[in-house]
C-alpha positions in Angstrom: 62.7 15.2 45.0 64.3 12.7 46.7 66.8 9.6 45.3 63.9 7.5 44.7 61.6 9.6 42.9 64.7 11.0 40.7 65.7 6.8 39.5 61.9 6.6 38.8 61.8 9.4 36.6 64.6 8.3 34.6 63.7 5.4 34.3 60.4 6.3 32.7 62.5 9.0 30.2 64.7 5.9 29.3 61.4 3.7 28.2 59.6 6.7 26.6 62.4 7.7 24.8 63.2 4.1 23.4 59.8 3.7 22.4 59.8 6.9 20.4 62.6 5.7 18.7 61.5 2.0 17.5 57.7 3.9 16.5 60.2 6.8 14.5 62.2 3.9 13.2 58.9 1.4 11.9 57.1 4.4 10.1 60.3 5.8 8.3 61.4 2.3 7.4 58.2 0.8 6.3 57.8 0.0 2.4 55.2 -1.4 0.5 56.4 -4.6 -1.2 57.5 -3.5 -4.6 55.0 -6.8 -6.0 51.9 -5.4 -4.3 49.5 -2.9 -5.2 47.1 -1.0 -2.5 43.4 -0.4 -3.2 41.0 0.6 -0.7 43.3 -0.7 2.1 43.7 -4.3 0.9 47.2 -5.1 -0.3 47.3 -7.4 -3.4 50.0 -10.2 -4.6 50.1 -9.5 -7.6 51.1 -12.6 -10.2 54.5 -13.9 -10.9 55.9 -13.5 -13.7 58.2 -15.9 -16.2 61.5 -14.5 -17.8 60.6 -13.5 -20.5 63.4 -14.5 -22.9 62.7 -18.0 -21.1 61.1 -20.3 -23.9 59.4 -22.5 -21.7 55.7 -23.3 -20.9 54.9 -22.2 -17.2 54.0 -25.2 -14.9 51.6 -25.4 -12.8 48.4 -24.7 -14.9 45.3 -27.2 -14.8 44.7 -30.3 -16.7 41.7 -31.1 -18.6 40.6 -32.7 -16.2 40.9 -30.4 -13.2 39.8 -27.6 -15.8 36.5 -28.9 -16.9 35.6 -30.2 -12.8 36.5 -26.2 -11.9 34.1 -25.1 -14.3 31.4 -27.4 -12.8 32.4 -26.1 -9.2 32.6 -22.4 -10.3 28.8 -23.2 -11.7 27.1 -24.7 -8.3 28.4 -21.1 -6.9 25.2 -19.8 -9.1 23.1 -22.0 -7.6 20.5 -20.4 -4.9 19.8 -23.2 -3.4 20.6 -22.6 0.6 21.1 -26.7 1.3 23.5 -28.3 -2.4 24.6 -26.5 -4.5 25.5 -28.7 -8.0 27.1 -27.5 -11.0 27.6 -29.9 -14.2 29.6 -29.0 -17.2 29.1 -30.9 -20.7 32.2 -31.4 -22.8 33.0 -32.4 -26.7 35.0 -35.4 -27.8 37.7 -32.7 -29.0 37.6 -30.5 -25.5 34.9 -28.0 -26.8 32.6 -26.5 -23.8 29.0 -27.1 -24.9 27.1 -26.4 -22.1 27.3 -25.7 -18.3 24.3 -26.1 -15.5 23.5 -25.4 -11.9 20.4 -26.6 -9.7 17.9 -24.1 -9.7 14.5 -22.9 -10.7 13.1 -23.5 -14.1 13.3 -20.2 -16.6 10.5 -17.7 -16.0 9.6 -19.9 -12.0 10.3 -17.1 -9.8 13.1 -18.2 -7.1 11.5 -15.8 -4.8 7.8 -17.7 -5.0 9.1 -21.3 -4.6 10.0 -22.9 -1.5 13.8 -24.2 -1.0 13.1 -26.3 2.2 14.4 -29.9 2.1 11.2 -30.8 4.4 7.7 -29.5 5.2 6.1 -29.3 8.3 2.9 -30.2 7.1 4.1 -33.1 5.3 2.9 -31.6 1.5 5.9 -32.1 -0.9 4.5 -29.5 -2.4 5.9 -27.0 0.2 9.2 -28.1 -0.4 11.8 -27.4 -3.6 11.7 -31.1 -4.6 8.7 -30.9 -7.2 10.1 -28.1 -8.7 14.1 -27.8 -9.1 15.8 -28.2 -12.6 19.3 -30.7 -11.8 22.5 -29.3 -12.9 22.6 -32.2 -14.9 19.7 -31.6 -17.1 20.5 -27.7 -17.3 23.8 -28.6 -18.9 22.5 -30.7 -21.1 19.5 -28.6 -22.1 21.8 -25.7 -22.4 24.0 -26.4 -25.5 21.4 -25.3 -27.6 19.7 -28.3 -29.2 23.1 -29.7 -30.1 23.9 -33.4 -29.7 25.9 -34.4 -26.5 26.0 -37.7 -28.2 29.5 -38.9 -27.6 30.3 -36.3 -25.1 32.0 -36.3 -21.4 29.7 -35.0 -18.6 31.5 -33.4 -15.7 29.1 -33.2 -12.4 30.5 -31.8 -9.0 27.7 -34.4 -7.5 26.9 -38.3 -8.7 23.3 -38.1 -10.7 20.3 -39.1 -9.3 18.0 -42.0 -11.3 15.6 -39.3 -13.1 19.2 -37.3 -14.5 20.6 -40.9 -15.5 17.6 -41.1 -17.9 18.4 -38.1 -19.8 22.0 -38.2 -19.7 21.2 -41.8 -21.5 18.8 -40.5 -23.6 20.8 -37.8 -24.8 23.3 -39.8 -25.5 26.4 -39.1 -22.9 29.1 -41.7 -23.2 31.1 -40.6 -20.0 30.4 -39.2 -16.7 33.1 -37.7 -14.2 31.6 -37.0 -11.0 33.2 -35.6 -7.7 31.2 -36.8 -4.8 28.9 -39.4 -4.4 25.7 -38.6 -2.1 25.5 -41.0 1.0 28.3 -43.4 0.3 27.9 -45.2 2.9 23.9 -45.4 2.5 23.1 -44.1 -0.6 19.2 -44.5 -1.3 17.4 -46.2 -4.3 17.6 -43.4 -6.8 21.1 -43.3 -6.6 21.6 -47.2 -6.6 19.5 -46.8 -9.7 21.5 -44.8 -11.4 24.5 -46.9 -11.2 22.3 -49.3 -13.1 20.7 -47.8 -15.3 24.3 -46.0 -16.2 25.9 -49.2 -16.2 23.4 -51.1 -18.6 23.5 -48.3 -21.1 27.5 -48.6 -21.2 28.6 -45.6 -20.3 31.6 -45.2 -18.9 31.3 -43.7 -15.2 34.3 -42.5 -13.2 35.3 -39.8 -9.7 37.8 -37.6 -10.9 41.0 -37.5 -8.8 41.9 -34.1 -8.6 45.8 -33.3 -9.3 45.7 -29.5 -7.5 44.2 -29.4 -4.2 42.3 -26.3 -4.9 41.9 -23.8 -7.6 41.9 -20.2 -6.6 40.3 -17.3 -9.0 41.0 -13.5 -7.6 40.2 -10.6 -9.5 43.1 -8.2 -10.2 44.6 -6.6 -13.2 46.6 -8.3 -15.2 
């Protein structure tokens, strides 16, 4: 073995042997953050806690507002419909939950037998989910068992359409908070209707102006 071959072999001892020692060093050194729990691979942060001699109230936790609008947003997620989903939460003078509501299907219509397209390539409404689909609106509304939303607040993650103005009047609503407004910049006759018709009936219409960017559920143990 000549000079060359005996500085290349060395030099290859050197590397192997320093990598050995930084893999030896990461496995013997590695914990698990004492505020994490493993389950099936995943590590989880679990939540901070508050002293608990401390007599303060914790910050950070939702307003009413924020509260009611999550509610609403958390509902559209039950919503099968592939294009909007719309969630609607009704509300009490006194901050009582009286019904929530999702676009969907009216109760005992099959979701599987009705069509969800926007459009039909035939032209028949029929063949699309218009004709057919309950607003979250009117689901919210219809689901506080036969008590009177008269007086209440309705939350909507999307500004009601002219037919949903109707019965939100009707049943006697006296504020709507909405999120979004469909095509702001265009919006089309059933919404411009709705302003009316919400307007004339005096109710009190406003978007709600979040105070937390986002509000993030995970399931752990508590």
């Amino acid at each position: 073995m000549n000079s060359r071959d005996i500085a290349l072999f060395s030099a290859a001892a050197v590397l192997g042997a320093v990598s050995s020692a930084v893999a030896f060093s990461h496995f013997f050194n590695f914990r698990e953050p004492k505020s994490s729990c493993s389950h099936n691979g995943v590590v989880k942060k679990k939540p901070s806690r508050q002293n608990p001699f401390d007599p303060a109230k914790r910050n950070g936790y939702l307003s009413w507002d924020d509260y009611f609008m999550a509610i609403a947003f958390l509902s559209a997620e039950r919503s099968k419909d592939p294009n909007r989903q719309v969630g609607a939460c009704l509300v009490s003078e006194k901050g009582i939950i009286l019904g929530i509501g999702y676009n969907g299907f009216p109760r005992g219509c099959s979701d599987d037998k009705l069509p969800w397209s926007k459009k039909s390539k035939s032209g028949d409404p029929l063949e699309t989910k218009y004709p057919y689909v309950c607003h979250a609106e009117v689901n919210a509304i219809l689901n506080t068992n036969h008590a009177s939303a008269a007086g209440q607040r309705l939350y909507v993650t999307m500004f009601p359409c002219n037919e949903c103005a109707k019965i939100i009047i009707q049943a006697g609503v006296s504020e709507v908070i909405y999120y979004v407004e469909k095509q702001l910049d265009n919006p089309d006759s059933a919404y411009v209707a709705s302003h009316k018709l919400l307007s004339m009936a005096g109710i009190k219409v406003r978007r709600h102006q979040p105070q937390m960017d986002q509000v993030l559920i995970k399931f752990y143990e508590l």
